[in-house]
C-alpha positions in Angstrom: -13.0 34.7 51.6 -12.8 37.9 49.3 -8.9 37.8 50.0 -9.1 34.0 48.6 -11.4 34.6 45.6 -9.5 37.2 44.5 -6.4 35.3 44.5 -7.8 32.0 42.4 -9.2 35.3 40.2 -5.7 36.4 39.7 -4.5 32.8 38.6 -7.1 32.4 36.6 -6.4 35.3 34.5 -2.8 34.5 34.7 -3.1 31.0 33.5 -5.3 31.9 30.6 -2.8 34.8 29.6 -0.1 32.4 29.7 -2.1 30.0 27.6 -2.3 32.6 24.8 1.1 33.9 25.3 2.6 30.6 24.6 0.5 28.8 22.4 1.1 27.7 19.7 -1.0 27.3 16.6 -1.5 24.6 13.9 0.2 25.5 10.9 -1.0 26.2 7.7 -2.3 22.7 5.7 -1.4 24.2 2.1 1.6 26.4 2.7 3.0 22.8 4.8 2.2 20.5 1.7 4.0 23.2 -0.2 7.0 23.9 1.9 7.8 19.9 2.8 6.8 18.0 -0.3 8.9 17.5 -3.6 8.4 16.6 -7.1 8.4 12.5 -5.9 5.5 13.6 -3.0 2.4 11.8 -4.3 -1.1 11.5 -2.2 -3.5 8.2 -2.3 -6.5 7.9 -0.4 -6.1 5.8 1.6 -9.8 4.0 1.6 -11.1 4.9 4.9 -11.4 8.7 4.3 -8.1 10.1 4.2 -4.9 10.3 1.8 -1.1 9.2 3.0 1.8 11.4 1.5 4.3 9.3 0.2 7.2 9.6 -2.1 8.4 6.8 -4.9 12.0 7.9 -5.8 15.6 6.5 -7.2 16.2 3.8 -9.6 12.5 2.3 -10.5 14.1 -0.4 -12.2 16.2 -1.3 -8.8 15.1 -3.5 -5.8 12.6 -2.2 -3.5 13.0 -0.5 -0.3 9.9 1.0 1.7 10.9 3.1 4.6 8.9 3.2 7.8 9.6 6.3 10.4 9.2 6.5 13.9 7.0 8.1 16.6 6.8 11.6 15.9 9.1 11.6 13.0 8.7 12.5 9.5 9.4 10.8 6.0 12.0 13.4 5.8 14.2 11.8 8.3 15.2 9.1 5.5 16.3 11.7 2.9 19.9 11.0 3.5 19.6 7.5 3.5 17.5 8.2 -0.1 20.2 10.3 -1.6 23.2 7.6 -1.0 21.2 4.5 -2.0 18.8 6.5 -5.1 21.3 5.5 -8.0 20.4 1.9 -7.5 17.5 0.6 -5.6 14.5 2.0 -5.6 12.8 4.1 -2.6 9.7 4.7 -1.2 8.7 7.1 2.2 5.8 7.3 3.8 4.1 9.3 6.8 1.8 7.8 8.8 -0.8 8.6 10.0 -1.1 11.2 12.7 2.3 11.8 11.1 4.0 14.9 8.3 1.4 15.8 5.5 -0.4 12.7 5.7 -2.0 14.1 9.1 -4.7 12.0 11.3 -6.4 8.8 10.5 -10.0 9.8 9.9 -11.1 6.7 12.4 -8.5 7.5 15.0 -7.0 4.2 14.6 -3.5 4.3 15.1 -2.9 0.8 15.6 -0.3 -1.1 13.5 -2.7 -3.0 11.7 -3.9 0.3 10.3 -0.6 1.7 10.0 0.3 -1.5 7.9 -2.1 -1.3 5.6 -1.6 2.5 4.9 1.7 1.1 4.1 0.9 -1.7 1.7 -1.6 0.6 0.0 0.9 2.8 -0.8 3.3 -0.4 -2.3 -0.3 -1.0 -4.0 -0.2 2.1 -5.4 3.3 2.0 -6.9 2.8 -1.1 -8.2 5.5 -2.8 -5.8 4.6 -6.6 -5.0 7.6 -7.2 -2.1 9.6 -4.7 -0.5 12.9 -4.7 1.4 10.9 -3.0 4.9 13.3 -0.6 6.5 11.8 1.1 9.7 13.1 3.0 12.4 11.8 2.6 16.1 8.3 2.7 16.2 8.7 2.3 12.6 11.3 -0.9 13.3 8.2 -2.3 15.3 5.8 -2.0 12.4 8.4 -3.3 10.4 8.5 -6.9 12.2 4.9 -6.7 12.6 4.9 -6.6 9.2 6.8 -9.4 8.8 4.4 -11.9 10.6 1.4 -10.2 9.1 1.9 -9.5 5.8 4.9 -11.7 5.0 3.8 -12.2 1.3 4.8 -8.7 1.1 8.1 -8.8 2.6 11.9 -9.0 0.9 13.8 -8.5 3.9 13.3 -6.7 7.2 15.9 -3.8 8.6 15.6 -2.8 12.2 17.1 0.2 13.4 16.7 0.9 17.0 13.6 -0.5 16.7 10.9 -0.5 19.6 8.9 -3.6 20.8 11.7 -5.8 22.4 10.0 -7.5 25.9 13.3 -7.4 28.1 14.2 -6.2 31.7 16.2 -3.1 30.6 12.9 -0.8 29.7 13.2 2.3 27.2 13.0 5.4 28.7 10.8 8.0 26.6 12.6 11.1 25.1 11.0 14.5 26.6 8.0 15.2 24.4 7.2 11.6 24.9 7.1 11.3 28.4 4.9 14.7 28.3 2.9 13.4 25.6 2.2 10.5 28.4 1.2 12.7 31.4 -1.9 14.2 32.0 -1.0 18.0 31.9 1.0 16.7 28.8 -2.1 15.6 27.2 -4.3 18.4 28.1 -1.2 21.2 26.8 0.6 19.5 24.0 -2.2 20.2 21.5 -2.2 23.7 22.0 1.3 24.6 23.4 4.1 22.8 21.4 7.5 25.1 22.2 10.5 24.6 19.5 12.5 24.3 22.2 10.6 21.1 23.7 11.1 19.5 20.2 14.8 20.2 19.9 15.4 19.3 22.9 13.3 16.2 22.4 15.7 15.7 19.4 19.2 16.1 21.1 17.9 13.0 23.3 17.7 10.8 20.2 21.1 11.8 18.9 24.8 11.1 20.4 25.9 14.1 18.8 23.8 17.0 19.3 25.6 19.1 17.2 25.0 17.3 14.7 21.4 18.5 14.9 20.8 21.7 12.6 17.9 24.2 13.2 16.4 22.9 9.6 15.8 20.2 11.0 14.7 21.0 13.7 12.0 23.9 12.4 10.9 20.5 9.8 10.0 18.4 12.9 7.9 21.2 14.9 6.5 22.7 11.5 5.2 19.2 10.5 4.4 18.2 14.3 1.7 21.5 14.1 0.2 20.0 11.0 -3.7 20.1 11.6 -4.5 17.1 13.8 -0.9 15.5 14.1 -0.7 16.7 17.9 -4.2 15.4 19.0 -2.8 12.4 16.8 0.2 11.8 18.7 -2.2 11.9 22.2 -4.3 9.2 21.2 -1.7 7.0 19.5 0.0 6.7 23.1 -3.1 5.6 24.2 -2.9 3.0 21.5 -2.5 -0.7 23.0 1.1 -2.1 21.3 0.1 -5.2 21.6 3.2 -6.5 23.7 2.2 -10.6 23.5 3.4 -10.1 19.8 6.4 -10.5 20.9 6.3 -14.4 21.5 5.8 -14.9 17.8 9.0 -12.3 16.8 10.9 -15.9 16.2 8.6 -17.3 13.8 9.8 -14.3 10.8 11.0 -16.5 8.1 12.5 -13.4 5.8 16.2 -12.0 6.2 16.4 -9.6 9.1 18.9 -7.2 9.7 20.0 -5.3 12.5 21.1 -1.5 12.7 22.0 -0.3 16.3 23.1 3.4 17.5 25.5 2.1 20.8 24.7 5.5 22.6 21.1 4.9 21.7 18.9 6.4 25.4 15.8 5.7 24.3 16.2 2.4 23.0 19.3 0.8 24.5 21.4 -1.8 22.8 20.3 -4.5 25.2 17.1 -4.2 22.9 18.9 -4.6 19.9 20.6 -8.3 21.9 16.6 -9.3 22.5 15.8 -9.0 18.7 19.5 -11.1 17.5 18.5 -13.6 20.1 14.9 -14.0 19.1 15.4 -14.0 15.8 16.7 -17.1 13.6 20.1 -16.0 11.2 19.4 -11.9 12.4 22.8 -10.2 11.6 23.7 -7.1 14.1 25.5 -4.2 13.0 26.3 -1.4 15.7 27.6 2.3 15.5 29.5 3.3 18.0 28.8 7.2 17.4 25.2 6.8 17.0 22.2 7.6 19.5 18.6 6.4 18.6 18.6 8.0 14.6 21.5 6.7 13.1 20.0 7.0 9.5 20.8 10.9 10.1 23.3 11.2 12.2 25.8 8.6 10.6 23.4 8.1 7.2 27.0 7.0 5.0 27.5 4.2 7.5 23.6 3.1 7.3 23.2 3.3 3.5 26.7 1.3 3.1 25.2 -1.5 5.3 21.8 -1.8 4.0 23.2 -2.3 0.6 25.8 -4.7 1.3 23.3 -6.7 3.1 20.7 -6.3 0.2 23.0 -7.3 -1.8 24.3 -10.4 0.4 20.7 -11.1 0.5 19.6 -11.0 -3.5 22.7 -12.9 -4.0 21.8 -15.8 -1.9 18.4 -16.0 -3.3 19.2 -15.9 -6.9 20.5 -19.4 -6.6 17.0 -20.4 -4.8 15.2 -19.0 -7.5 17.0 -20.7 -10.1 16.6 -24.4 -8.6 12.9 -23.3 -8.6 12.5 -22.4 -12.0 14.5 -25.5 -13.2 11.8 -27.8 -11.4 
């Protein structure tokens, strides 16, 4: 019994040395909103006791684009994307919540109505009626919610690898995901968030690891340790996604196009079929060198086809607009 006692003893103190050995600490609040915002960061409260960062950059006097991130992910992950398309339309970035320097929802909701309107209240805020949306995977998902919900708000809808497709072939989570999912996951994750779990989290998502710098990399685990974002990310996977929405994905009336990495492993292309089936007049576009983030791995191609299709799109309804106006 003593032999046994001591043992469980010796684990004890082993596991809790372990725990302090590798944990890992929120980061600072002020040196983060220092570090990762710019001179087009802005903060709004967002009505329900928090404030959403946001940025409002490129040509004001250009068509809208709002651009939605994914799970995880960070309003940075568009700045490419901003750079090649800033001379002339007109961007806006958020985080949401539980996400970069916005941080958690003071409710805990994390569901996409909330996320929505965090979204619409920052168009609000700019003074943005309708918006091209442009989101990336969980972000593509709040996108076409977006588009049945608040479809007086809409442009134009652009999916990139986005998530809430109801098809045989199911998405596999990256790493951190499918930790974020597991008990011990949820237990450790707040505390003990290794850079090496998030880059390797990150070479999952691209089809060209290399292409994957260590800036990047230190901006996604920095911004992951922001006060609240990890218990955020916990009890947003325990957030229903509402998979019945999916019967009403064919009744979006807006344009809709869709970007596709083909070496995408979290979201495989057969998801990217569902949506181009579902959908009425949805255009496809693949990249054959691009995993689940083409907006930074192969940004030129993305920006190139979001325009041309923008611009496709404004041309067609010009004509519209003028029959309207004549009657």
């Amino acid at each position: 019994m003593k032999t046994t006692f001591r043992i469980l003893l010796a684990l004890a103190v082993l596991l809790v040395a372990a725990f302090f050995i590798f944990r890992t600490p929120d980061t600072d609040r002020s040196e983060m909103i220092a570090k990762y915002s710019n001179d087009a960061s802005q903060f709004v409260d967002d009505g329900v006791g928090g404030q959403i960062h946001y940025r409002d950059e490129g040509n004001k006097d250009g068509p809208a684009i709002l651009l939605i991130h994914g799970s995880s992910s960070i309003l940075q992950t568009w700045e490419p994307v901003v750079a090649l398309l800033g001379d002339k339309y007109r961007l806006i970035s958020l985080d949401l919540y539980g996400h970069g320097l916005t941080g958690p929802q003071a409710k805990g909701d994390y569901s996409a109505d909330a996320n929505i309107a965090a979204a619409v209240k920052v168009l609000d805020t700019v003074g943005v009626e309708k918006a091209y949306w442009v989101g990336n995977s969980m972000g593509g998902w709040l996108t076409w919610r977006a588009g049945l919900a608040v479809p007086e708000r809409t442009l134009g809808l652009v999916l990139i690898d986005s998530s809430g497709a109801q098809v045989e072939e199911k998405v596999k989570p990256y790493l951190g995901a499918r930790l974020a999912q597991s008990s011990i996951g949820k237990a450790l994750l707040p505390e003990i968030t290794p850079k090496f779990l998030v880059r390797s989290s990150l070479e999952e998502n691209f089809a060209q690891p290399e292409r994957l710098t260590d800036k990047m990399v230190t901006s996604y685990w920095e911004l992951l340790r922001f006060p609240g974002n990890r218990q955020a990310t916990i009890a947003r996977g325990a957030t229903a996604r509402e998979p019945e929405k999916w019967a009403a994905v064919g009744n979006l009336k807006m344009p809709v196009l869709l970007l596709w990495g083909e070496q995408d492993k979290v979201i495989p292309l057969s998801h990217a079929k569902a949506f181009e089936t579902a959908i009425p007049g949805a255009k496809l576009v693949t990249y054959k060198d691009a995993g689940h983030l083409p907006m930074e791995e192969t940004p030129d191609q993305v920006a190139r086809d979001i325009g041309t299709w923008i611009n496709g799109t404004e041309a067609m309804a010009a004509p519209e607009a003028e029959t309207e106006g004549a009657g």
